[in-house]
C-alpha positions as CSV (number, residue, x, y, z in Angstrom):
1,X,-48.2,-31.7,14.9
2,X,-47.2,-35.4,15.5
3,X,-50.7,-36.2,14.5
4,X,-50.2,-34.8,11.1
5,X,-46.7,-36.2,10.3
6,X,-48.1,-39.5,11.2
7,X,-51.1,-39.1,9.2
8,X,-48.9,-37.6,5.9
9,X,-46.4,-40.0,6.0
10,X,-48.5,-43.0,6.3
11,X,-50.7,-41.7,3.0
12,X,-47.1,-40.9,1.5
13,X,-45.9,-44.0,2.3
14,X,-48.9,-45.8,0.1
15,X,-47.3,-44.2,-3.0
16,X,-43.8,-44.8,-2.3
17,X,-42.8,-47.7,0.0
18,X,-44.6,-51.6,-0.2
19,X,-47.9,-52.4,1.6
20,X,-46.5,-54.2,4.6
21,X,-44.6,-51.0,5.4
22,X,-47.7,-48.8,5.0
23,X,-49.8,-51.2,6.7
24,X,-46.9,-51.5,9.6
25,X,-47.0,-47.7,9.3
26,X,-50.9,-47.1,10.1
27,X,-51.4,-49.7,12.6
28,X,-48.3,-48.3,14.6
29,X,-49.6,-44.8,14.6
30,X,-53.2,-45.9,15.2
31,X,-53.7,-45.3,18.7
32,X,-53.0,-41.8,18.3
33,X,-54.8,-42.0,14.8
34,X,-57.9,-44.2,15.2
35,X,-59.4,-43.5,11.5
36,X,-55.9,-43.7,10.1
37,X,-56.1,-47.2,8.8
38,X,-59.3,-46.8,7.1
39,X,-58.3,-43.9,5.2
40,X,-55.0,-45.5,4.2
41,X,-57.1,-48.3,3.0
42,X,-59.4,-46.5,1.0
43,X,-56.3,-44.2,-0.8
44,X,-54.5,-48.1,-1.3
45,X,-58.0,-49.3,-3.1
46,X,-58.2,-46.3,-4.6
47,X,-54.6,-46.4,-6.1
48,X,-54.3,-50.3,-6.8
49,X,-58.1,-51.6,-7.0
50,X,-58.5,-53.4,-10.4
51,X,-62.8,-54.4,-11.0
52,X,-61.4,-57.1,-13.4
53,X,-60.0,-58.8,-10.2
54,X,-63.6,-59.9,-9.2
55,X,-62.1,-59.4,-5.4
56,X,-63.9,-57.1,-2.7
57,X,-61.6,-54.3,-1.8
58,X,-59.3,-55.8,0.1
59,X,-57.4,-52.7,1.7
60,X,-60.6,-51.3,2.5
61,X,-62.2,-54.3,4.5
62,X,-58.3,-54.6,6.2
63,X,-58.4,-51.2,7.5
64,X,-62.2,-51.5,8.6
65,X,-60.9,-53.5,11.1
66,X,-57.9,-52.3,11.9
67,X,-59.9,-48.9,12.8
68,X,-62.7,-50.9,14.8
69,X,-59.7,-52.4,17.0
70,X,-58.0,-49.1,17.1
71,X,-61.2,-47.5,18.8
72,X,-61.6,-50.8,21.3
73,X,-57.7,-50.3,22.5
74,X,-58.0,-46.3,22.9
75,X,-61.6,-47.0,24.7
76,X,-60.0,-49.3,27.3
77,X,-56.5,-47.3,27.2
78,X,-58.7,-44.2,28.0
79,X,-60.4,-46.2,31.0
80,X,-57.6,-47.5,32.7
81,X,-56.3,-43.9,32.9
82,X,-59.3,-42.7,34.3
83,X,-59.8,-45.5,36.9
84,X,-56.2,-44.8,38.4
């Protein structure tokens, strides 16, 4: 259930509040989360992407690595659990 809230209130948030909230938002529930930022990237580009801006996705690329980091802390968090 605390997955989902997370989840819907970071995509919500896109629409609503500014990036650096939503971006505060999906990094914080990330951990839990791990393809959360890269989703919430996507919707941002998705939303906000203009072609006449001649920029890569900016969001997109963001929350690629965001997601990667996500997946290297919950690997180690995971393994220092188990070791103990």
């Amino acid at each position: 259930m605390t997955r989902m809230m997370l989840a819907c209130s970071a995509i919500i948030s896109t629409i609503f509040f500014p990036w650096p909230f939503t971006a505060l938002l999906a990094l914080a529930s990330s951990p839990v989360e791990p393809l959360l930022p890269l989703a919430v990237g996507i919707f941002m580009d998705t939303l906000y992407y203009t072609p006449s801006m001649r920029m890569p996705p900016f969001f997109v690329i963001i929350g690629a690595i965001a997601t990667i980091i996500a997946f290297f802390v919950r690997n180690r968090i995971r393994t220092g659990i188990i070791k103990r």
